[in-house]
N, C-alpha and C positions, 0 to 999 in steps of 0.2 A: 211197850217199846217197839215193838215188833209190828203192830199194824201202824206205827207212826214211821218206819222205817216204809214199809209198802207204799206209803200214803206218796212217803215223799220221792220217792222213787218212781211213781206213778206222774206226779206234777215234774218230775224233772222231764221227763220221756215225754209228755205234752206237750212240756216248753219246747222240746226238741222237736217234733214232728211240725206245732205250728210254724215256729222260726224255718223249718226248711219250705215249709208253704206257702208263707210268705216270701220267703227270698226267693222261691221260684218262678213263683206265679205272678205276684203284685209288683214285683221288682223287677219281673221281666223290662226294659228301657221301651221298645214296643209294642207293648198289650198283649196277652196271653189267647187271643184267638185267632185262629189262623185263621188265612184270606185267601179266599179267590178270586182272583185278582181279573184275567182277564182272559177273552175268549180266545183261541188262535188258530183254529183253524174248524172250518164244517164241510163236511162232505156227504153226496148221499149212496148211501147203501144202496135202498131199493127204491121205486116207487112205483104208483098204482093210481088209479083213478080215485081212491079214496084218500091217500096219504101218501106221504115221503118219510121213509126210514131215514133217520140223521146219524152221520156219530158224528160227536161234539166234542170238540180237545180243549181244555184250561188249563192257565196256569196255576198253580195253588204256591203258597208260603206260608211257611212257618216259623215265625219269628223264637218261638220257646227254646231253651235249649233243655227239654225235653220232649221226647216222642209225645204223637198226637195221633189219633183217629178217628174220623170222619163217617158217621152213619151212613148206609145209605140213602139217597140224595132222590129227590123225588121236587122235582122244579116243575114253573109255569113257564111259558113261549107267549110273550106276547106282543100283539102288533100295536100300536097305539093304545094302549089298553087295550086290546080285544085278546084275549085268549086263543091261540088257534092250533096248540099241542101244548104235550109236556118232554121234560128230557128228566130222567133216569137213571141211578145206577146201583145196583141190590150190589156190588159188593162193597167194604167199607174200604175209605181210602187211608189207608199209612202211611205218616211221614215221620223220619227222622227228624231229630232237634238240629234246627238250624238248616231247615231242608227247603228245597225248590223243586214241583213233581211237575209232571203234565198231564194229567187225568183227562180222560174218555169216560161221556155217557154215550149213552144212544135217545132219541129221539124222535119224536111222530108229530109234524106238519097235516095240516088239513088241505090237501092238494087243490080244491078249487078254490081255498079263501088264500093259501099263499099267492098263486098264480095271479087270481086278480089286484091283490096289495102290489105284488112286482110289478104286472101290466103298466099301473099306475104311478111307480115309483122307477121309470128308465131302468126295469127288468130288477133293484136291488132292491133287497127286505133291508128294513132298521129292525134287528131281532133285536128284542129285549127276555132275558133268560133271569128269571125273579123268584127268591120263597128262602126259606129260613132250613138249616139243616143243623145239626149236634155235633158237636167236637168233646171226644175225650180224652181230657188230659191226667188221667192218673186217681187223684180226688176229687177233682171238679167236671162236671158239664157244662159247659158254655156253647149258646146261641152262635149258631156264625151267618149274619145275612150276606146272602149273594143277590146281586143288581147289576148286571153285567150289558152289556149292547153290544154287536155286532153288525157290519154291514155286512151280508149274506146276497153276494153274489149269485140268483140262481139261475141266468141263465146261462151262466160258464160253469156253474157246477153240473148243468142239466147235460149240457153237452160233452163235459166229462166223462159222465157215468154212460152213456148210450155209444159214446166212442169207445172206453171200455166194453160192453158189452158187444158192441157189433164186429172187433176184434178178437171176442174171446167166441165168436159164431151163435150168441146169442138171436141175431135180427137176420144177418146175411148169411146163406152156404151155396155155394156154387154146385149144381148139379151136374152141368156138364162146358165142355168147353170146344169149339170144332171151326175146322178153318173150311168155308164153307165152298173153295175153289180154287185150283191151282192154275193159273194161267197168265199168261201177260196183258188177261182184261182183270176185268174188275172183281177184287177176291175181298171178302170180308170175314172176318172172324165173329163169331155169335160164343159172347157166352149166357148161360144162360146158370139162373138163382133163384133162389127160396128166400124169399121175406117173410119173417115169423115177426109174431106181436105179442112180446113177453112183459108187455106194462099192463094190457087192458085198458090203455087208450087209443084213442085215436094220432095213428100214426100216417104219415105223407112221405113217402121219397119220391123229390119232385125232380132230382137228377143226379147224373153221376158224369160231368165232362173229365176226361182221361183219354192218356196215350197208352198203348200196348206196346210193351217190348219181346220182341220173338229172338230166343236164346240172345238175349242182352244185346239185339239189335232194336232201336224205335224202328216203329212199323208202320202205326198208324194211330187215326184219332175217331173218339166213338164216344156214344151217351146212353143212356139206357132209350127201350122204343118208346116207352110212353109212362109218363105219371102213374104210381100204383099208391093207392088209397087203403089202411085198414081200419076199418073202424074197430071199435070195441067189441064186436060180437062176432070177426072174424078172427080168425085166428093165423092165416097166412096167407101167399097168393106167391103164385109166381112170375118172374121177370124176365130181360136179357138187357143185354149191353152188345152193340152192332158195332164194330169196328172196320173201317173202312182201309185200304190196304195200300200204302203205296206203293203201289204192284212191280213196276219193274225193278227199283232198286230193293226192295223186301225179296222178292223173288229170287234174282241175281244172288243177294245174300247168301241164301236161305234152300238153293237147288241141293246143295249134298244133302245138307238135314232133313229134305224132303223125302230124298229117296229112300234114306235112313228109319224114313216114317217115323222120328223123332225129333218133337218140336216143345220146347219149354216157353211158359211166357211169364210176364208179371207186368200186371196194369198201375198207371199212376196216374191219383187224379182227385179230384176233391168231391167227397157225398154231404148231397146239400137234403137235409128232410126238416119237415115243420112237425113240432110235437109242441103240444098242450097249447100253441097258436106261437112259438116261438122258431126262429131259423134257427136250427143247430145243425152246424158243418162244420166238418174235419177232411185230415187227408186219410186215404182209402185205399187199397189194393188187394185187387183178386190175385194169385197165382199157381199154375198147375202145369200138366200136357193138354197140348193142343192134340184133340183126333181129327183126322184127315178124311174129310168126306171124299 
């Protein structure tokens, strides 16, 4: 009597568990694995003559109304069918029942095969980001395929990151800055800079037109003296930017601050360089003291 009491007590707590697993899982009105749905944003980290560091943002959903967790994620990049990286993510991603996330991988672009796919595509990749990853839901493992596309902008992303970086003093630092003559002829102001090459390719600044402002007077107009080239195997070089003065109303301005031997500037102006064969320009500005030759 007593293992017929277990027995059934046994099929009752069966019947229990499967009824709840079915009611949650197969009865879900949306299907029980979650989806990643769609790309929304890439940006590059770093990059280098051999590759492009990526982070990768998606949207992901989860239809369950139970939590879910998502292995990590180890995906293909590719261009027409061509494989030319992968994107990544070693931590697992968790989502609430009934939830909406935006998840970040990181990922690694093959720098000469992207560039010449854009060359040939009016500068924009059709990424496709493809492969199969795990979702756990509780008692079950299910498959989740991801097949996503993107149009991956990369020569506004490119120009991004290098605008960033040559504001954080990555590429530019100005060494020194001097107003080369006080007079009511011809006074030019020199600044002069360090171009560093923190990609390891081949870098160009082919100019820098700009006005100078002396203590938040316009002064004058200037460009750097000549095209500086870095290739790969150099590592920096130095510049200036020649600003021509227009002497007597700057002058005029500008006599007490003179004698004061205290002169503030700050230059405005657009830096125009070709990197990986692309133009990428932005707006630009040195500012510091002026020394007083």
């Amino acid at each position: 009597m007593k293992k017929r009491m277990i027995k059934f007590l046994f099929l009752v707590v069966s019947a229990v568990v499967l009824f709840w697993a079915v009611n949650t899982f197969l009865c879900s009105p949306k299907g029980i694995a979650p989806e990643i749905i769609e790309v929304t944003n890439i940006k590059i980290l770093k990059l280098n003559s051999d590759s492009l560091k990526l982070d990768i943002s998606v949207f992901a959903l989860n239809k369950n109304d139970t939590d879910v967790e998502i292995d990590a994620v180890y995906l293909n990049l590719l261009i027409d069918k061509d494989t030319i990286g992968t994107a990544f993510r070693t931590e697992e991603i968790k989502m609430k029942k009934f939830d909406t996330s935006t998840v970040s991988f990181f990922a690694h672009l093959n720098t000469l095969k992207a560039i010449e796919i854009a060359s040939k595509e009016k500068d924009t990749i059709d990424l496709n980001m493809k492969g199969k990853v795990s979702a756990d839901l509780g008692l079950i493992t299910m498959p989740v395929e991801v097949d996503l596309n993107h149009q991956f902008d990369l020569q506004k992303e490119l120009t991004k990151t290098i605008e960033k970086d040559t504001k954080n003093n990555k590429l530019l630092k100005v060494q020194s800055a001097k107003l080369n003559s006080v007079s009511l002829g011809k006074s030019t102001v020199e600044v002069a800079f360090n171009l560093t090459n923190p990609y390891g390719i081949d870098i160009l600044l082919k100019d820098y037109p700009s006005q100078i402002f002396i203590n938040e007077n316009k002064s004058g107009e200037g460009n750097i003296s000549s095209e500086i080239k870095l290739e790969k195997e150099n590592a920096n070089a130095n510049g200036s930017v020649i600003y021509e003065l227009s002497n007597i109303k700057t002058m005029s301005s500008l006599f007490g601050s003179i004698l004061k031997r205290k002169l503030e500037y700050h230059t405005v102006g657009i830096l125009n360089l070709e990197v990986l064969g692309y133009s990428v320009q932005f707006p630009f500005n040195f500012k510091g003291e002026l020394v007083i030759i």
